[in-house]
C-alpha positions as CSV (number, residue, x, y, z in Angstrom):
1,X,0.0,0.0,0.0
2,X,1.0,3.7,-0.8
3,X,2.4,6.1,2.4
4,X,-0.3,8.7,0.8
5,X,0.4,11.5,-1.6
6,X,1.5,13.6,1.3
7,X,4.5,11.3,1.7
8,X,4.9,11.5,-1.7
9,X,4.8,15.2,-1.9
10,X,7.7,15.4,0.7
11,X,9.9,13.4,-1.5
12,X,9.6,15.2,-4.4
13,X,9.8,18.4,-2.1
14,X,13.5,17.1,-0.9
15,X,14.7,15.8,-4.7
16,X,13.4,19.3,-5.9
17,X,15.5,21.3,-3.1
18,X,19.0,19.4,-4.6
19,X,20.7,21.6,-6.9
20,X,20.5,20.2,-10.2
21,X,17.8,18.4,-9.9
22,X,15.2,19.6,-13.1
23,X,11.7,17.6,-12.2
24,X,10.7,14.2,-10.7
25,X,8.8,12.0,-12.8
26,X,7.6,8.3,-12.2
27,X,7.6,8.9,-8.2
28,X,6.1,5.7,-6.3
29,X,6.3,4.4,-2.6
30,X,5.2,1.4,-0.8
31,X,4.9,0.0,2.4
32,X,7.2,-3.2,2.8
33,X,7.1,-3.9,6.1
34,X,5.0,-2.2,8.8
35,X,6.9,1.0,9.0
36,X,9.6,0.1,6.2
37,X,8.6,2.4,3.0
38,X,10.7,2.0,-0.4
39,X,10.6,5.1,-2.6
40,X,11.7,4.8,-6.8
41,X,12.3,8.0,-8.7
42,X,13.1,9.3,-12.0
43,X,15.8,12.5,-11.7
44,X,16.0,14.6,-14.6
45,X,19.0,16.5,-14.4
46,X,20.5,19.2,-17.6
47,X,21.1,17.4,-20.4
48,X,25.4,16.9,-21.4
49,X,25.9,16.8,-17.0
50,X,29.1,14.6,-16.7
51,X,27.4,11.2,-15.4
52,X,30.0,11.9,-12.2
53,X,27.7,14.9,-11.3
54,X,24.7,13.0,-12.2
55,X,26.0,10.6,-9.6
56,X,26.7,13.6,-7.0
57,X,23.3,14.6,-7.1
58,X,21.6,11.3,-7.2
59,X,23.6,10.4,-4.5
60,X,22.8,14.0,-2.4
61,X,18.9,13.2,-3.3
62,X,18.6,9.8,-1.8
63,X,20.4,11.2,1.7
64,X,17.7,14.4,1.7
65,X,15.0,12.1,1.1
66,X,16.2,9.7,3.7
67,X,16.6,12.9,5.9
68,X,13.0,14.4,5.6
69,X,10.9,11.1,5.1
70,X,12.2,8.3,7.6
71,X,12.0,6.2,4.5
72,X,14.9,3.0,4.3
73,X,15.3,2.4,0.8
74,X,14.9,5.0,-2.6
75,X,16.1,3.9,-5.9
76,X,16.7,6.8,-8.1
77,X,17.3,6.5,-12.0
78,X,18.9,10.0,-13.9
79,X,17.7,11.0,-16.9
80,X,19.0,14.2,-19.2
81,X,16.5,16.8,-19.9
82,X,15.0,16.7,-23.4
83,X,16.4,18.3,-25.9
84,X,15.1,21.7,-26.7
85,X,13.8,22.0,-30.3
């Protein structure tokens, strides 16, 4: 079962308050256990960022949503703006 979309809302808060970080797309959480919650998130970050700062700010978006939601586990994929046209 979903934490509700005010859970929700404060994980996209924290991945949008990480410099770098573009939008959230594809956000889902779920109850695992009876207080164990697993987040998955899609990142887009400027397209052409080195994947080494891709990494940096995956990496500084997983702590921050650890930090402001109590949750145990996010899995977070990076994905390079679109192209504009």
């Amino acid at each position: 079962r979903s934490p509700g979309p005010e859970f929700l809302a404060r994980v996209k808060e924290a991945a949008l308050s990480v410099e770098g970080v573009l939008d959230v797309r594809d956000l889902r959480a779920e109850y695992v256990g009876p207080d164990i919650v697993h987040a998955g998130l899609h990142l887009v970050v400027p397209r052409g960022l080195p994947v080494e700062d891709a990494h940096r700010i995956a990496e500084t978006v997983r702590a921050r949503v650890h930090e402001e939601t109590d949750g145990h586990y996010c899995v977070i994929q990076v994905e390079p703006a679109a192209a504009s046209t």
